[in-house]
Backbone as CSV, one residue per row, in Angstrom:
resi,resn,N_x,N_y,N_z,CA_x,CA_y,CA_z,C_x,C_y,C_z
1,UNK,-71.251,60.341,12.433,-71.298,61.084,13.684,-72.748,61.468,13.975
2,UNK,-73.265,61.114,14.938,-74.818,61.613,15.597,-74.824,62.954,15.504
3,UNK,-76.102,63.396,15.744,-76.499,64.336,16.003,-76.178,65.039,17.516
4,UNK,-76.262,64.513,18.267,-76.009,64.821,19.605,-74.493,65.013,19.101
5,UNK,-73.537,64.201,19.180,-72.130,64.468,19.144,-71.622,66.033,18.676
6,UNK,-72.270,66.134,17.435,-72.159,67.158,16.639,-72.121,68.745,16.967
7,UNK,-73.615,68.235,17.870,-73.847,69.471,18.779,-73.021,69.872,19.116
8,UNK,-72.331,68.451,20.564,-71.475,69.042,21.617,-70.373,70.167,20.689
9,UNK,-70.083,69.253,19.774,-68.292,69.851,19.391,-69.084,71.457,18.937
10,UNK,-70.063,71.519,18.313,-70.445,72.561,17.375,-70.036,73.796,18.680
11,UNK,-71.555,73.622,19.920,-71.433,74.096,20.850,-69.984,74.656,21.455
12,UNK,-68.866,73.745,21.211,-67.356,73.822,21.867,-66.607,74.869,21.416
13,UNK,-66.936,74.313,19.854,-65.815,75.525,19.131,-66.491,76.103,18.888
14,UNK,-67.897,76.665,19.106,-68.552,78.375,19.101,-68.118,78.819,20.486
15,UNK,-67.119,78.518,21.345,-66.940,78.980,22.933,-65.726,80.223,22.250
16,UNK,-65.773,81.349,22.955,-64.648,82.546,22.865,-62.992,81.479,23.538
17,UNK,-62.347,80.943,22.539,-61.092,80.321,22.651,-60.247,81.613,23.454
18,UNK,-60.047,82.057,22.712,-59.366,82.780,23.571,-59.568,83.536,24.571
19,UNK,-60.596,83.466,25.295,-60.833,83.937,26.428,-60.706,82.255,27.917
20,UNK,-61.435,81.319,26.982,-60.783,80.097,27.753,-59.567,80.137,27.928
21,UNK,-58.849,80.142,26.743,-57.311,79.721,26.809,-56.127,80.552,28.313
22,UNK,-57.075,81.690,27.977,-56.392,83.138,28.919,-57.041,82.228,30.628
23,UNK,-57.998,82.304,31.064,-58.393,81.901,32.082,-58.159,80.270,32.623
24,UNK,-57.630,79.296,31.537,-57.061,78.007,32.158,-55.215,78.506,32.383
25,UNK,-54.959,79.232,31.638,-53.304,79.404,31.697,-52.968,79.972,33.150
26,UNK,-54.432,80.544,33.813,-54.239,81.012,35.058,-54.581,79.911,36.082
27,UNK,-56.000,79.400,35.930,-56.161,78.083,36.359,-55.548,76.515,36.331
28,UNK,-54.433,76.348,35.708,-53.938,74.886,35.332,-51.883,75.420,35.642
29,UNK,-51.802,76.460,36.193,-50.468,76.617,36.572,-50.213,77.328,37.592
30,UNK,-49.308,76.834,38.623,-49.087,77.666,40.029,-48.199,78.279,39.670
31,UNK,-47.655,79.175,38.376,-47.220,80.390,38.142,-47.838,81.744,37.244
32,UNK,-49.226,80.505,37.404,-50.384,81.692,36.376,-50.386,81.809,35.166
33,UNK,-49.114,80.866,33.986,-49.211,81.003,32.714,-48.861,79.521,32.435
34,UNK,-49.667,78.943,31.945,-49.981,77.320,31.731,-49.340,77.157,30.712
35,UNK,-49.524,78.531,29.498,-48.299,78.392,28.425,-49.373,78.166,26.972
36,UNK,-50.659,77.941,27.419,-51.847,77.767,26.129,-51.580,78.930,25.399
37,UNK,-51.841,78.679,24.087,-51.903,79.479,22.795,-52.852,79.751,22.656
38,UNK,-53.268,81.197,23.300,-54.417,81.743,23.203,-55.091,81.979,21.597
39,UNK,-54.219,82.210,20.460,-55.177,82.353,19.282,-55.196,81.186,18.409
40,UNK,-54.913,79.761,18.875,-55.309,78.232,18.532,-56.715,77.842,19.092
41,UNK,-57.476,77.539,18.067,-58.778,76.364,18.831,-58.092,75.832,19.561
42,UNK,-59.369,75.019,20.370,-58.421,73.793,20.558,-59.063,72.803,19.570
43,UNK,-58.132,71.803,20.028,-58.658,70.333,19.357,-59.739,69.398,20.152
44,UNK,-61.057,68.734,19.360,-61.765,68.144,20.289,-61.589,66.961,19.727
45,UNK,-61.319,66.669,18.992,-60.414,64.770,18.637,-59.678,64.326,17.431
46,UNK,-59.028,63.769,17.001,-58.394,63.722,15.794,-58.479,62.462,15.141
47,UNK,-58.894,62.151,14.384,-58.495,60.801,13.535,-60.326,60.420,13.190
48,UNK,-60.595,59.789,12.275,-61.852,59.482,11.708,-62.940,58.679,12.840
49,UNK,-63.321,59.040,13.726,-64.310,58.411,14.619,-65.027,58.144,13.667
50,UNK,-65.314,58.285,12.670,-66.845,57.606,11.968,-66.154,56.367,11.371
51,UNK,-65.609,56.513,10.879,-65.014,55.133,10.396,-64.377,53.934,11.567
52,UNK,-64.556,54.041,12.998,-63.945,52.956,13.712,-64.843,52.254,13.381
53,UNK,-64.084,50.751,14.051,-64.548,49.693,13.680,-64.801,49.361,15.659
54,UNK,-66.125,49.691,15.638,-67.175,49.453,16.978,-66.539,48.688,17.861
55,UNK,-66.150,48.917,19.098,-65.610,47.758,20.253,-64.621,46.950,19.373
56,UNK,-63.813,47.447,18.396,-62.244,47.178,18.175,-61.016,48.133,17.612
57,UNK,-61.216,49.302,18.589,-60.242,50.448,18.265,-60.216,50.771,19.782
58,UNK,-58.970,51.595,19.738,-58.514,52.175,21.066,-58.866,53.897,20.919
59,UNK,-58.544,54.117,22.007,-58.642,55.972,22.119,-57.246,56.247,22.973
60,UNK,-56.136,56.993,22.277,-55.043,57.447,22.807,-55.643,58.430,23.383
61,UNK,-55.142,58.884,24.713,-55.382,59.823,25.441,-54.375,60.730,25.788
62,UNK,-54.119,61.543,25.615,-52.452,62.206,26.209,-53.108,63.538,26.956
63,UNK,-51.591,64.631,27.067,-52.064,65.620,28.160,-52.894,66.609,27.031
64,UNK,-52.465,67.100,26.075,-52.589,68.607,25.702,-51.981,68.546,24.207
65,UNK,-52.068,69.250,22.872,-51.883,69.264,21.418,-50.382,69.779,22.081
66,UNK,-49.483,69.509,21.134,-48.197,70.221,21.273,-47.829,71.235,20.132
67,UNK,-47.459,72.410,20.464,-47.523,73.600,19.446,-46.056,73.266,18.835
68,UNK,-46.072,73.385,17.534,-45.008,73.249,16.920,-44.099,74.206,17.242
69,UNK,-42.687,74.179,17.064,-41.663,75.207,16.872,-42.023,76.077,15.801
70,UNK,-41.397,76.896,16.098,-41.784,78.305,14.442,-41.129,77.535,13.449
71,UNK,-41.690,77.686,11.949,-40.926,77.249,10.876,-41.573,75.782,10.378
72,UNK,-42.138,75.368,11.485,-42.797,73.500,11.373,-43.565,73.831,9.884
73,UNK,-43.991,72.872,9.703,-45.185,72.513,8.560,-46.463,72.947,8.790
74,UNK,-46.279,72.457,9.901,-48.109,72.272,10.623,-48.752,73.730,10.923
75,UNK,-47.922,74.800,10.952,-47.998,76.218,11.077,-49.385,76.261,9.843
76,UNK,-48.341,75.950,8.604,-48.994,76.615,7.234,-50.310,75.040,6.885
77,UNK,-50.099,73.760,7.273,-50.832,73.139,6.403,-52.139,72.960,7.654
78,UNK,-52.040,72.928,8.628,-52.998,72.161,9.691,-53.511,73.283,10.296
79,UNK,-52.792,74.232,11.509,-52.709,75.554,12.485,-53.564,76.638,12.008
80,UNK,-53.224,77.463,10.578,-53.306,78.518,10.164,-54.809,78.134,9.430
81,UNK,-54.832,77.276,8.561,-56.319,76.922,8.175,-57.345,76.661,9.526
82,UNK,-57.295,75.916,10.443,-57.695,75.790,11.571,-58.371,77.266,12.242
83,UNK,-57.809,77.902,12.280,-57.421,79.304,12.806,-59.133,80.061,12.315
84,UNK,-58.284,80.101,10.491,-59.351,80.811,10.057,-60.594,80.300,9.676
85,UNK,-60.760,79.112,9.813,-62.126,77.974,9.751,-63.209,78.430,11.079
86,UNK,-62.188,78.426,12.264,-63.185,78.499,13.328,-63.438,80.004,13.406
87,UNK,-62.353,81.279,12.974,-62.851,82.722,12.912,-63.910,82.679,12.153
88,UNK,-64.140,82.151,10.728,-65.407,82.374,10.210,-66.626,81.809,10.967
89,UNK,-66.416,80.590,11.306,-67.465,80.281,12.257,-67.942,81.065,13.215
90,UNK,-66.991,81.577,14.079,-67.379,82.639,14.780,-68.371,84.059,14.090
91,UNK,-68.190,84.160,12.794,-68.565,84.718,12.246,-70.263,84.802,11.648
92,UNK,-70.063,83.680,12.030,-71.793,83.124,11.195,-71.475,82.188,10.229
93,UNK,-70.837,81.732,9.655,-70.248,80.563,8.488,-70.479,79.518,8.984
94,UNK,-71.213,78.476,9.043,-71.949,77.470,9.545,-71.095,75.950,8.973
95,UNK,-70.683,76.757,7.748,-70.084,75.983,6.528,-68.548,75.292,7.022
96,UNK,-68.333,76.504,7.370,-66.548,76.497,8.149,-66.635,75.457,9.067
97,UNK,-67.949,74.846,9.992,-67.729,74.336,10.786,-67.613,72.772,10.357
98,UNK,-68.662,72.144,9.249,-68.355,71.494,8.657,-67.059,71.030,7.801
99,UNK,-66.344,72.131,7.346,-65.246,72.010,6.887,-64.166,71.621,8.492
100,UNK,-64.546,72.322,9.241,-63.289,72.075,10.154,-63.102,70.866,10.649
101,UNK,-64.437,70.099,10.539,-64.660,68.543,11.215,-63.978,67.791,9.957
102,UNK,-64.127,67.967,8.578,-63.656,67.342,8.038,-61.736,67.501,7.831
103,UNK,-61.231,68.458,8.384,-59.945,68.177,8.813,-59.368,67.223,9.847
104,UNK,-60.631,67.349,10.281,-60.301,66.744,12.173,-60.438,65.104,11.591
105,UNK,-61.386,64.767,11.081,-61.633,63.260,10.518,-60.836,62.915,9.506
106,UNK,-60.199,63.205,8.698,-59.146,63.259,7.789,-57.450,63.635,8.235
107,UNK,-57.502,63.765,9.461,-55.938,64.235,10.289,-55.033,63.126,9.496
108,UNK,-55.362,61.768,9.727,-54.129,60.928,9.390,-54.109,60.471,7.712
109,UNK,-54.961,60.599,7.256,-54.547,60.653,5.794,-54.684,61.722,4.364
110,UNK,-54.527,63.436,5.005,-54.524,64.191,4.567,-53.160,64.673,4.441
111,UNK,-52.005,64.486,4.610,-50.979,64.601,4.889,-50.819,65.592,5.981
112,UNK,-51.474,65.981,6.858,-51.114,67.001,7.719,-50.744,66.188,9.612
113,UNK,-50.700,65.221,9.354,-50.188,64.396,10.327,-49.094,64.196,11.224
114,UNK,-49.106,64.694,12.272,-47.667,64.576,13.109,-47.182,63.558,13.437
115,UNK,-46.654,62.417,12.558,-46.046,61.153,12.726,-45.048,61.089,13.673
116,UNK,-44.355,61.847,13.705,-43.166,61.894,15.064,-43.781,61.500,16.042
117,UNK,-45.016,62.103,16.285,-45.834,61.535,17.749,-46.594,60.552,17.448
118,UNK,-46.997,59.998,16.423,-48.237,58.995,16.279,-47.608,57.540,15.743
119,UNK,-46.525,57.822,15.130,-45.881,56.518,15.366,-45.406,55.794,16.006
120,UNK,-45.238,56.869,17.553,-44.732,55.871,18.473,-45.679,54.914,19.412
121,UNK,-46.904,55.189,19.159,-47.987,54.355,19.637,-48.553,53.998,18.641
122,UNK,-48.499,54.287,17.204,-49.548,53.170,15.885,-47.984,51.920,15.578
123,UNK,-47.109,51.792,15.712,-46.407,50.494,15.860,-46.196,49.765,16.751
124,UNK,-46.986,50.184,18.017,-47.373,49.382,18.959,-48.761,48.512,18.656
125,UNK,-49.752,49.282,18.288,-50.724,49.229,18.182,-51.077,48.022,17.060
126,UNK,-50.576,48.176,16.064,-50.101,47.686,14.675,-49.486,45.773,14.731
127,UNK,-48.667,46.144,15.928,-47.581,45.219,16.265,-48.148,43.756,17.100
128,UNK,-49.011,44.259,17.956,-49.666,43.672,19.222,-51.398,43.721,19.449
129,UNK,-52.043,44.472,19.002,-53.320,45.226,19.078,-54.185,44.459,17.963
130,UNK,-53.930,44.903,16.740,-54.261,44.941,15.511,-53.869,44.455,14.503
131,UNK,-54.797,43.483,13.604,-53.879,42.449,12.581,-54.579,43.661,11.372
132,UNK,-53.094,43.381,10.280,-53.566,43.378,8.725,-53.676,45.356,8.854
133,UNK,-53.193,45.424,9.757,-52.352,47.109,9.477,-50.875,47.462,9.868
134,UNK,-50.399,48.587,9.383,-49.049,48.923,10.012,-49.482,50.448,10.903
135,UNK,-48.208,50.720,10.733,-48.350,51.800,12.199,-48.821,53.011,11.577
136,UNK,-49.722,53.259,10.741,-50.049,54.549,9.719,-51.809,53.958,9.552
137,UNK,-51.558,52.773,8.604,-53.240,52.585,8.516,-54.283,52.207,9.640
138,UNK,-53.399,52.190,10.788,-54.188,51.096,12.084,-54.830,52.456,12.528
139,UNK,-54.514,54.217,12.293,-55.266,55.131,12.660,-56.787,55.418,11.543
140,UNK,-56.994,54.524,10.635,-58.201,54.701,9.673,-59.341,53.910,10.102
141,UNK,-58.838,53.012,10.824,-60.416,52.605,11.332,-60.044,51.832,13.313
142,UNK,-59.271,52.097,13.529,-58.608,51.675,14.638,-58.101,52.251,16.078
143,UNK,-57.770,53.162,15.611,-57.480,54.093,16.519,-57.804,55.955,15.772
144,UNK,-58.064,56.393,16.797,-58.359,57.942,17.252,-57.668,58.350,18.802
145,UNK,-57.480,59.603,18.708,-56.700,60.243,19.385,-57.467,61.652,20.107
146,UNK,-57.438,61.444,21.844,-57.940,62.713,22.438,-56.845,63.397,22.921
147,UNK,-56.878,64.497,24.235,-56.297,64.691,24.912,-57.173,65.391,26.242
148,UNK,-56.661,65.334,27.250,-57.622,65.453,27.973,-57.749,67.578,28.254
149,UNK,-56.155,68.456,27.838,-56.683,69.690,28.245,-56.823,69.603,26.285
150,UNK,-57.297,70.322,25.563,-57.566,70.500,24.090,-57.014,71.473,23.575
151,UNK,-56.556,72.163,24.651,-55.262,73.587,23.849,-54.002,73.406,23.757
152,UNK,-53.716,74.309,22.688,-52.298,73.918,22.654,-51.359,74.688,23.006
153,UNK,-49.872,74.075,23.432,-48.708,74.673,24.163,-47.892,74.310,23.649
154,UNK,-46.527,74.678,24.045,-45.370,74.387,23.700,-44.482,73.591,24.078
155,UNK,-44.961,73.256,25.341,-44.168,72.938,26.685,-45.610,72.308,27.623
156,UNK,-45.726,71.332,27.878,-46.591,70.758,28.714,-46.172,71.218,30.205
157,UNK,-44.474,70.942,30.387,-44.447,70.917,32.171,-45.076,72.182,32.779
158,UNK,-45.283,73.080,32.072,-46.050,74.408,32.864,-47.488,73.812,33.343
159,UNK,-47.976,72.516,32.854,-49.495,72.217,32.952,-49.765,71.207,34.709
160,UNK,-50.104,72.354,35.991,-49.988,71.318,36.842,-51.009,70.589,36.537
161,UNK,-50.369,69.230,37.115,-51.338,68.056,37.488,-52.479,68.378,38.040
162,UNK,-52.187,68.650,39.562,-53.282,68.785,40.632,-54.439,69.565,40.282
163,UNK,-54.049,70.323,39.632,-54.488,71.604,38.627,-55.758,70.855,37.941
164,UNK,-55.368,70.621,36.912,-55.828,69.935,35.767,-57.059,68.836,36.149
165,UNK,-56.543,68.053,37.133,-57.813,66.715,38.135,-59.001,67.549,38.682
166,UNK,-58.705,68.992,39.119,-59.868,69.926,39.288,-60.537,70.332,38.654
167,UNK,-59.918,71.060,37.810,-60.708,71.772,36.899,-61.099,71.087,35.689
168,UNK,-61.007,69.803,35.367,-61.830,68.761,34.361,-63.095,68.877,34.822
169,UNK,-63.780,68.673,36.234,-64.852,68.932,36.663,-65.374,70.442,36.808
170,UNK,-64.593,71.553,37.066,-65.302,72.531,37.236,-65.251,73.759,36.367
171,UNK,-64.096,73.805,35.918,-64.404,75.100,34.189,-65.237,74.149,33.207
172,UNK,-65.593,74.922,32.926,-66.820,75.103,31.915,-66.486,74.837,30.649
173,UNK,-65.502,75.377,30.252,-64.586,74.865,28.640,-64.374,72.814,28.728
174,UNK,-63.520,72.866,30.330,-63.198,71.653,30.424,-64.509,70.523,30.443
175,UNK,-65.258,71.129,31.167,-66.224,70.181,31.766,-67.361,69.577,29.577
176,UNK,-67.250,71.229,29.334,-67.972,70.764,27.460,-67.118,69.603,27.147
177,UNK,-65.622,69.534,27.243,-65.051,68.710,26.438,-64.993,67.151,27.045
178,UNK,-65.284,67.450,28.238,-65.465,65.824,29.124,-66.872,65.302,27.886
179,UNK,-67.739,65.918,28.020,-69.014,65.892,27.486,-69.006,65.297,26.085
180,UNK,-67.601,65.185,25.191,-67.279,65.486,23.777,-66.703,64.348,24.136
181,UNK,-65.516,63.698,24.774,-65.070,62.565,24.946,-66.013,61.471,25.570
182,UNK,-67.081,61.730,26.011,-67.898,60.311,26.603,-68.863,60.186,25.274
183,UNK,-69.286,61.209,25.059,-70.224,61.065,23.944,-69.449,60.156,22.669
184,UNK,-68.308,60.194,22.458,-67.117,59.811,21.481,-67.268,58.126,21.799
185,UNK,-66.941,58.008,23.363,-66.732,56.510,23.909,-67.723,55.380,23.672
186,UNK,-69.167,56.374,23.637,-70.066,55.744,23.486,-70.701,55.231,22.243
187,UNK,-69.810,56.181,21.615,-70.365,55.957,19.702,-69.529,54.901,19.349
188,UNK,-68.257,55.081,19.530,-67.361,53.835,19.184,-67.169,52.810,19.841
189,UNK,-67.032,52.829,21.205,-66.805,51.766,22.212,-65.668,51.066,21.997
190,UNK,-64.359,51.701,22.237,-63.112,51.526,21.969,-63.184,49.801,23.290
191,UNK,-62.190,48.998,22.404,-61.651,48.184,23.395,-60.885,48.216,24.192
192,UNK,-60.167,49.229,24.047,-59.480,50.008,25.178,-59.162,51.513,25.246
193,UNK,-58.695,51.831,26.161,-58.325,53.308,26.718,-57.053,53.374,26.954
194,UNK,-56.361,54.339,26.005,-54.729,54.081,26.139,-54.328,55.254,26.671
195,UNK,-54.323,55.077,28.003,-53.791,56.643,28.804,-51.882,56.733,28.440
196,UNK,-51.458,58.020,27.591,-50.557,58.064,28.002,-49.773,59.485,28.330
197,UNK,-49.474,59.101,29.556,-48.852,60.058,30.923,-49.994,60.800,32.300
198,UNK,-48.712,60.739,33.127,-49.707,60.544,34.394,-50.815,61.532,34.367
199,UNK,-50.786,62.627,33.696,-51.794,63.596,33.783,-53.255,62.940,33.230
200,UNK,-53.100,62.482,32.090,-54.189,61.561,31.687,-55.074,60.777,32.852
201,UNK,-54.040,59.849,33.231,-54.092,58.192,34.333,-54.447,59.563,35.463
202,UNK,-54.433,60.518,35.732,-55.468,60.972,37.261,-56.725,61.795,36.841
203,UNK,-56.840,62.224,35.571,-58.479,62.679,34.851,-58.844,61.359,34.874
204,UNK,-58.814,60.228,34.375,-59.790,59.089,33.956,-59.809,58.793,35.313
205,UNK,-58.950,58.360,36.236,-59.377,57.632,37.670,-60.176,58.552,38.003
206,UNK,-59.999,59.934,38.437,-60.987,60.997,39.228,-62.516,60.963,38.722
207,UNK,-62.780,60.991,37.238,-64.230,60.638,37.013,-64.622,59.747,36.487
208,UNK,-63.599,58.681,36.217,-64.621,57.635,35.511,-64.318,56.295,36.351
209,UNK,-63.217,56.145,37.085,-62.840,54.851,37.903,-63.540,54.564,39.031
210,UNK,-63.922,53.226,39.477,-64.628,53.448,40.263,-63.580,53.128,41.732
211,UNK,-62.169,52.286,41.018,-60.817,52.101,41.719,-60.121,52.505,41.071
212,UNK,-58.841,52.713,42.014,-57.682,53.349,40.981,-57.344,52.204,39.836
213,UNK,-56.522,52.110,38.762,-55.899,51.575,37.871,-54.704,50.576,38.777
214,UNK,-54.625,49.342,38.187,-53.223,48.677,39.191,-52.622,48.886,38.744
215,UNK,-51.131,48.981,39.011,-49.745,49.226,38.696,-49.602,47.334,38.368
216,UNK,-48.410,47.874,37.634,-48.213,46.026,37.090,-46.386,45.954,37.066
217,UNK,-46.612,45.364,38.299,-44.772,44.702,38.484,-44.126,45.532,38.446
218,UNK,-42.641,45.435,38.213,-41.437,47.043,37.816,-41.641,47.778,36.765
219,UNK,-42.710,47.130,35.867,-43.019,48.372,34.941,-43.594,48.971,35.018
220,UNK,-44.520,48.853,36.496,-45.841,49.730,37.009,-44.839,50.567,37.841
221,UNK,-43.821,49.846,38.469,-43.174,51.032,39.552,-41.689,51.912,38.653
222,UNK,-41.384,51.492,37.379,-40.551,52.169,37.168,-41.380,53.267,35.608
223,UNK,-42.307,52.719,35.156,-42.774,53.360,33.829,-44.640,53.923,34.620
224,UNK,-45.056,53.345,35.104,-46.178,53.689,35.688,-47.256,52.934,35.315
225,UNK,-46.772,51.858,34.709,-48.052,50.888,33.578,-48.653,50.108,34.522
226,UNK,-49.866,50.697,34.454,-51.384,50.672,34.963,-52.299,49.961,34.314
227,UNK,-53.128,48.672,34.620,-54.652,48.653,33.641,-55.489,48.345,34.869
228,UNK,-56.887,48.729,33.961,-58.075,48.603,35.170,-59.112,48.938,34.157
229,UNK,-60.249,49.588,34.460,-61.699,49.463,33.894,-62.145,50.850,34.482
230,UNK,-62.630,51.663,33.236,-63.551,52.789,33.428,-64.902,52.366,32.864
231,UNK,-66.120,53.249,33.539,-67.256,53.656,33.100,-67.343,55.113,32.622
232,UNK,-67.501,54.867,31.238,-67.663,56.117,30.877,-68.944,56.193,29.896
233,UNK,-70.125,57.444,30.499,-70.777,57.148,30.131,-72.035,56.346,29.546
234,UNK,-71.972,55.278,31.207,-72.460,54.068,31.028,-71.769,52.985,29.781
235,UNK,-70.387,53.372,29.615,-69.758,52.580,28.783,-68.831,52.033,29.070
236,UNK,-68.586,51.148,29.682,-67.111,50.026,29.988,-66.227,50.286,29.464
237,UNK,-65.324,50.596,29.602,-63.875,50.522,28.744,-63.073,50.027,29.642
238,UNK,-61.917,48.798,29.235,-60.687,48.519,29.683,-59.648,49.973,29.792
239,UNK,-58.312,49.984,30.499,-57.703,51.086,30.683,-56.245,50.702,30.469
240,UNK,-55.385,51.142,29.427,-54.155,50.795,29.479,-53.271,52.212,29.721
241,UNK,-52.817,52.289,30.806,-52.306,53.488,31.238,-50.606,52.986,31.486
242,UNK,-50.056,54.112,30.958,-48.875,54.241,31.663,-48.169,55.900,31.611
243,UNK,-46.599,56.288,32.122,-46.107,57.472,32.160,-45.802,57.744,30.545
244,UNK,-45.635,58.927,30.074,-45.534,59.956,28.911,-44.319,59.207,28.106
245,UNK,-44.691,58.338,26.858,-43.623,58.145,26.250,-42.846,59.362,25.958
246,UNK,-41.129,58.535,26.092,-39.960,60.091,25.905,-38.778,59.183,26.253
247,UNK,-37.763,59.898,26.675,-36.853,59.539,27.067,-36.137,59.297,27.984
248,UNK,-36.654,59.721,29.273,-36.191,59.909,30.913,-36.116,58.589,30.948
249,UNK,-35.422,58.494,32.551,-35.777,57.188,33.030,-36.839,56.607,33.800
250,UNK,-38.001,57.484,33.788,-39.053,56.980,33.768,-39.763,57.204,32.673
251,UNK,-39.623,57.004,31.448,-40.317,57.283,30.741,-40.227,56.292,29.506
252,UNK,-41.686,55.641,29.067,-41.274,54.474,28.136,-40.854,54.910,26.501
253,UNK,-40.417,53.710,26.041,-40.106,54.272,24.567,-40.717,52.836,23.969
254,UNK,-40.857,52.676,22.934,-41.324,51.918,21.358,-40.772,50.274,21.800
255,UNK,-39.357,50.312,22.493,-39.317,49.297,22.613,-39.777,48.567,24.363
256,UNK,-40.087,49.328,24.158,-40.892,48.593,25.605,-42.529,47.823,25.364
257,UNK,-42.826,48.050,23.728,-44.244,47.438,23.406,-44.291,46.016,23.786
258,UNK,-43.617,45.317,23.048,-43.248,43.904,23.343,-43.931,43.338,24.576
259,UNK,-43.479,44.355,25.480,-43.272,43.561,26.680,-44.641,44.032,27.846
260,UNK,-44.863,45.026,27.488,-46.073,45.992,27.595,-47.187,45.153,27.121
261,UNK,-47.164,44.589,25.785,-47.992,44.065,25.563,-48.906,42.991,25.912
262,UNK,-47.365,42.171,26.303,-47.626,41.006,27.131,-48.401,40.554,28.373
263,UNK,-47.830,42.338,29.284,-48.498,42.229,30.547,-50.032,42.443,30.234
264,UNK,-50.428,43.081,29.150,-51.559,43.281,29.201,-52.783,41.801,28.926
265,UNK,-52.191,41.431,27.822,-52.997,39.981,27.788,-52.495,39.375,28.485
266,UNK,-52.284,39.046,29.743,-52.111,38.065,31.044,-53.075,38.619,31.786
267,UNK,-53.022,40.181,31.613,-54.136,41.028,32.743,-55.129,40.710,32.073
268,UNK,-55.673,40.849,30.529,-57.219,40.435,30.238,-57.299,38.779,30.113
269,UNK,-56.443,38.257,30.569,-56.733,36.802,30.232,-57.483,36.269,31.506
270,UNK,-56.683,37.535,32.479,-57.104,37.167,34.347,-58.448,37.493,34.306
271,UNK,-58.615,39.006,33.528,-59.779,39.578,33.787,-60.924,39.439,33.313
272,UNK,-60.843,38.111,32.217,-61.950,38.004,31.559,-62.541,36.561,31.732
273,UNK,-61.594,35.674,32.544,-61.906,34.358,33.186,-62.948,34.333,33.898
């Protein structure tokens, strides 16, 4: 990790969290409580960026960290250490901050890993993406994981959209962490950008597209699957966007990779002719 990078994040998580957290929950919801966990950092990326492997890893993008239910794991092994890493920092402990990065770079093979959510895009990834891993090791040098708000909730639907496309550019918390994700893009130079759900797919079009993302056939009009090309950071990235894996009927699941996949190398086969 550079020096510059380092900064940014250093700079990020010395910001009063909970005074951000309190002032986006008012800003990012038209009922004034967005639902952020005011005494959580947030997260500024997860999975070993130093170890990608340069212009052949992706960057998952989603909305926001999801706060566990009471009783989870992640309370006592990931949350609660987290907690008191960045209080000492706040403190003057310089040390803590180093330690906290090395949680953040160690997420997927420390055991503190939320596989429920990361498997449903590392066996895609694994499957179609990436030879000579499965859906666990393809996050060690392959993939890393952002999100575009960095606090965490319980419940995303409190997080408006319209909301959120604004204030990426104009709070000050948000705008550091734009700063933390290009700087990221540029160190690794992911081969692609895996937006997933629409909140994502309207932050990347609003500042980094120079056109919207195309929709692709009935899976663009029934799932939302999008590709196109950002500049970020004077850095090219391809864009594989679609709606919030889950369960609705607009919403994709695991077995829709296959086919997902497909559309995509027809789209870079077009796009690179």
């Amino acid at each position: 990790m550079n020096r510059e990078l380092t900064s940014l994040i250093l700079d990020f998580m010395e910001r009063d969290h909970i005074e951000d957290s309190k002032r986006l929950n008012q800003k990012l919801s038209s009922s004034n409580d967005a639902g952020l966990v005011h005494k959580m950092p947030p997260v500024p990326f997860t999975g070993n960026i130093e170890s990608m492997e340069k212009g052949n890893c992706v960057c998952l993008l989603g909305i926001n960290p999801l706060w566990p239910a009471p009783g989870k794991p992640a309370h006592e092994i990931e949350l609660k250490p987290a907690i008191d890493l960045i209080r000492k920092l706040h403190l003057g402990d310089k040390q803590s901050f180093d330690d906290y990065l090395s949680t953040r770079l160690s997420y997927f093979y420390s055991g503190i890993a939320n596989w429920g959510h990361f498997d449903k895009v590392g066996i895609g990834y694994s499957e179609h993406f990436f030879d000579g891993v499965d859906k666990r090791s393809v996050w060690n040098k392959n993939a890393f994981a952002m999100d575009v708000i960095p606090y965490f909730s319980r419940d995303a639907t409190s997080l408006d959209r319209k909301r959120i496309v604004e204030q990426v550019s104009e709070d000050a918390s948000l705008i550091q962490h734009q700063r933390i994700l290009s700087s990221i893009i540029s160190e690794t130079e992911p081969s692609f950008l895996h937006l997933n759900g629409s909140h994502a797919i309207q932050v990347i079009e609003k500042l980094y597209c120079e056109k919207p993302l195309t929709r692709q056939g009935t899976f663009g009009s029934q799932f939302g699957l999008r590709f196109g090309e950002a500049v970020i950071n004077e850095t090219k990235v391809k864009v594989f966007a679609h709606n919030q894996f889950g369960y609705g009927r607009y919403n994709p699941t695991k077995k829709h990779w296959p086919e997902f996949a497909r559309l995509w190398q027809n789209w870079i086969n077009r796009y690179d002719a």
